[in-house]
C-alpha positions as CSV (number, residue, x, y, z in Angstrom):
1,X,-2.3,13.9,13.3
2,X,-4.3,11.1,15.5
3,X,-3.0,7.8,15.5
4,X,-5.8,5.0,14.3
5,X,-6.3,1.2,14.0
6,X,-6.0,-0.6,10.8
7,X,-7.7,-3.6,9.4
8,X,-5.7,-5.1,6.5
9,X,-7.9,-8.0,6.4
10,X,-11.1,-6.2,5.5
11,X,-10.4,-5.5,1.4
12,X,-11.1,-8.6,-0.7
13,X,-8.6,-7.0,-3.5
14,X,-5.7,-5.7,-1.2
15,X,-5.3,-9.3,0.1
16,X,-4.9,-10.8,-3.2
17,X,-2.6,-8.1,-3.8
18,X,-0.4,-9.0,-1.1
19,X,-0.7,-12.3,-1.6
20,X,0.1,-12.0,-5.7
21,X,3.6,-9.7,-5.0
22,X,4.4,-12.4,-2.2
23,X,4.3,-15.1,-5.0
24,X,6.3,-12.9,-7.4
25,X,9.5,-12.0,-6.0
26,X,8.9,-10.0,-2.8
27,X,8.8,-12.2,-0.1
28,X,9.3,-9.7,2.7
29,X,6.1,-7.7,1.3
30,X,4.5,-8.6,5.4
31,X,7.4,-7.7,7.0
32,X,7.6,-4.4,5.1
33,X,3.8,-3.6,5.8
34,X,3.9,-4.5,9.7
35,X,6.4,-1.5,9.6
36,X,4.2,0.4,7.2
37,X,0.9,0.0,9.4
38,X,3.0,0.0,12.9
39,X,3.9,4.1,11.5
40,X,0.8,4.6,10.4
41,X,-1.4,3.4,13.5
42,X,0.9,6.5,15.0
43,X,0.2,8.8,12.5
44,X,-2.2,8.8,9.6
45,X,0.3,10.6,8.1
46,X,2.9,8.8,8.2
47,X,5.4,7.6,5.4
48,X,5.3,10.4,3.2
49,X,1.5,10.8,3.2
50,X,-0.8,12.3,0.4
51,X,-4.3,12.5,0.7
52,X,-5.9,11.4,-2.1
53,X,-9.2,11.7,-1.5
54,X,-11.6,13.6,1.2
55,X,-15.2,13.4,1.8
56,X,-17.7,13.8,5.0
57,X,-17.4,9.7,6.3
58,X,-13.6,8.8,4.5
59,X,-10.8,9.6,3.3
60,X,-8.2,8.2,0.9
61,X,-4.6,8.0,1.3
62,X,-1.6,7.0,-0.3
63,X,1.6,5.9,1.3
64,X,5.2,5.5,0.6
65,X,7.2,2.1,2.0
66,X,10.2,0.5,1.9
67,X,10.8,-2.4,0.3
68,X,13.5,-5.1,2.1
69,X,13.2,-6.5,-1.8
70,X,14.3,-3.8,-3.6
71,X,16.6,-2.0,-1.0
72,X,16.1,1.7,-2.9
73,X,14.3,3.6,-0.4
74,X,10.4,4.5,-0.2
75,X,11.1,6.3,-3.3
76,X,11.5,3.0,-5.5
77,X,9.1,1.1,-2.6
78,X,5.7,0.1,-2.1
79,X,2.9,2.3,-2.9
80,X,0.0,1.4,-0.6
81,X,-3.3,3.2,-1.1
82,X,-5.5,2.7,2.0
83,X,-9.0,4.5,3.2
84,X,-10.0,5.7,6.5
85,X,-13.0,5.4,7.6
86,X,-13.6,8.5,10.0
87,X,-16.5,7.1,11.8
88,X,-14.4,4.2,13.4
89,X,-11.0,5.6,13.2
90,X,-9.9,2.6,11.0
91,X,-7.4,3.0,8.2
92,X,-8.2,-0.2,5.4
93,X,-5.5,-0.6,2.6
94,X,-7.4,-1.3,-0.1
95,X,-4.5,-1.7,-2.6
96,X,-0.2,-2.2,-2.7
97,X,1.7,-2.7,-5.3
98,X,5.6,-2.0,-6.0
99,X,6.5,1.7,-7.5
100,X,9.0,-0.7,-9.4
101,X,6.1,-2.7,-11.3
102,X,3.2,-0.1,-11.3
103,X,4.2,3.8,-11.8
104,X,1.0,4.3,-11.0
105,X,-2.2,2.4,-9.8
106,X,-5.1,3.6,-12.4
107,X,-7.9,6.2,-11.3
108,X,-10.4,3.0,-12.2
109,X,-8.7,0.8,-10.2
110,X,-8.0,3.1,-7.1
111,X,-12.3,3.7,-7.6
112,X,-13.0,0.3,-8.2
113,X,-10.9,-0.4,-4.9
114,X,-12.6,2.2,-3.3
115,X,-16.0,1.0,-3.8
116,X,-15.5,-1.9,-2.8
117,X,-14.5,-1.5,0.7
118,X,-17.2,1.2,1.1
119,X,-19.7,-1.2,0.5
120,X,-18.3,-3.9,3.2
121,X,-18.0,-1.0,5.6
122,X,-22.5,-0.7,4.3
123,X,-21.7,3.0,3.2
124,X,-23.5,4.1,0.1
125,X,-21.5,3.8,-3.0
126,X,-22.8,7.2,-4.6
127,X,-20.7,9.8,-5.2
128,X,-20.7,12.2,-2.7
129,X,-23.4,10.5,-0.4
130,X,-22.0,9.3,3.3
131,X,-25.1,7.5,4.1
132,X,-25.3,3.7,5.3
133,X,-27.6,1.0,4.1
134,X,-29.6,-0.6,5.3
135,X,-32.0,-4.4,4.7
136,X,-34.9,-2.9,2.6
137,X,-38.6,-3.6,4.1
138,X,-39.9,-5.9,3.2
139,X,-36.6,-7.6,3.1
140,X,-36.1,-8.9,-0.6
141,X,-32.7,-11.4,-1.7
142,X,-32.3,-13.0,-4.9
143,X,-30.4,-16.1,-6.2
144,X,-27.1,-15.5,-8.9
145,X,-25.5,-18.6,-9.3
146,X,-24.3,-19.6,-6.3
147,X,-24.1,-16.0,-4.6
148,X,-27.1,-14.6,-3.0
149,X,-27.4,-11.0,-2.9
150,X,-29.8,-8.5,-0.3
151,X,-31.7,-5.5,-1.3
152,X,-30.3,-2.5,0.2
153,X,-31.3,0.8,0.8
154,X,-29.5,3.9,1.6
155,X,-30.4,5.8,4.5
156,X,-29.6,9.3,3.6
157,X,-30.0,9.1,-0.7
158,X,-32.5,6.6,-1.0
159,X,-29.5,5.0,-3.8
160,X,-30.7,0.8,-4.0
161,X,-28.2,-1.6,-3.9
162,X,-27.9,-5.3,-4.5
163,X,-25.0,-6.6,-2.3
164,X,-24.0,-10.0,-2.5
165,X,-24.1,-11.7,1.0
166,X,-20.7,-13.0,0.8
167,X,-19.9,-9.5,1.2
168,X,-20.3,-8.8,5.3
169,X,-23.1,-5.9,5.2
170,X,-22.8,-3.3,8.5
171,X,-26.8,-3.0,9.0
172,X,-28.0,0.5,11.5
């Protein structure tokens, strides 16, 4: 498979995630993703691989990673779920936590994660569309406490979507 870039700086929930296990007893969490990433910029499927998800602009994977904090192998390591956008040949974790702590990361969570990242990359967030959105016209923003959010439009689905403008918006 094609090697790729990844941005691990792009998903609002996978650097908190980071940041929480580095607070919480796995301090070498950065060292052990600079391998993980370092692999996978070779080979999307690197590190024990599974795709998790497939569709026309991205696909989800999850991947297996050793922990220098648990010293048990990938097996007992970090899961990290991460999605690649086809369009730019960009990976984006979007989530990590320890196989130790989490059996599992929830199918609402992985979504939720999902979603999220799709809409900074501008991408529609309906099921099944791979269209991009775009500033509605006339353009049209509205006040929510202290976060202002932009009527958008999807190209492809005509789906609306009000996305806040702390959230970096890919307009085409």
């Amino acid at each position: 498979m094609a090697a790729c870039k990844v941005n691990s700086e792009a998903s609002p929930q996978f650097r908190t995630l980071r940041a929480h296990w580095k607070r919480n007893g796995y301090p070498n969490v950065d060292e052990d993703l600079t391998g993980a990433f370092q692999a996978i910029e070779q080979n999307i499927q690197a590190n024990k691989a599974s795709r998790i998800q497939a569709g026309p602009a991205v696909e989800v994977y999850k991947y297996r990673q050793n922990s220098k904090d648990i010293k048990r192998g990938a097996r007992y390591g970090w899961r990290i779920i991460a999605l690649h956008h086809k369009p730019t040949n960009t990976m984006y974790p979007i989530l990590i936590y320890p196989k130790t702590e989490w059996s599992d990361a929830a199918d609402s969570v992985i979504a939720e994660a999902i979603k999220e990242i799709r809409q900074i990359l501008g991408q529609c967030i309906v099921a099944e569309c791979s269209g991009t959105m775009i500033t509605t016209n006339p353009a049209e923003s509205r006040q929510h406490g202290a976060e202002v959010h932009t009527k958008m439009k999807c190209k492809v689905c005509g789906a609306i979507q009000w996305i806040s403008t702390s959230v970096p918006i890919a307009n085409g």
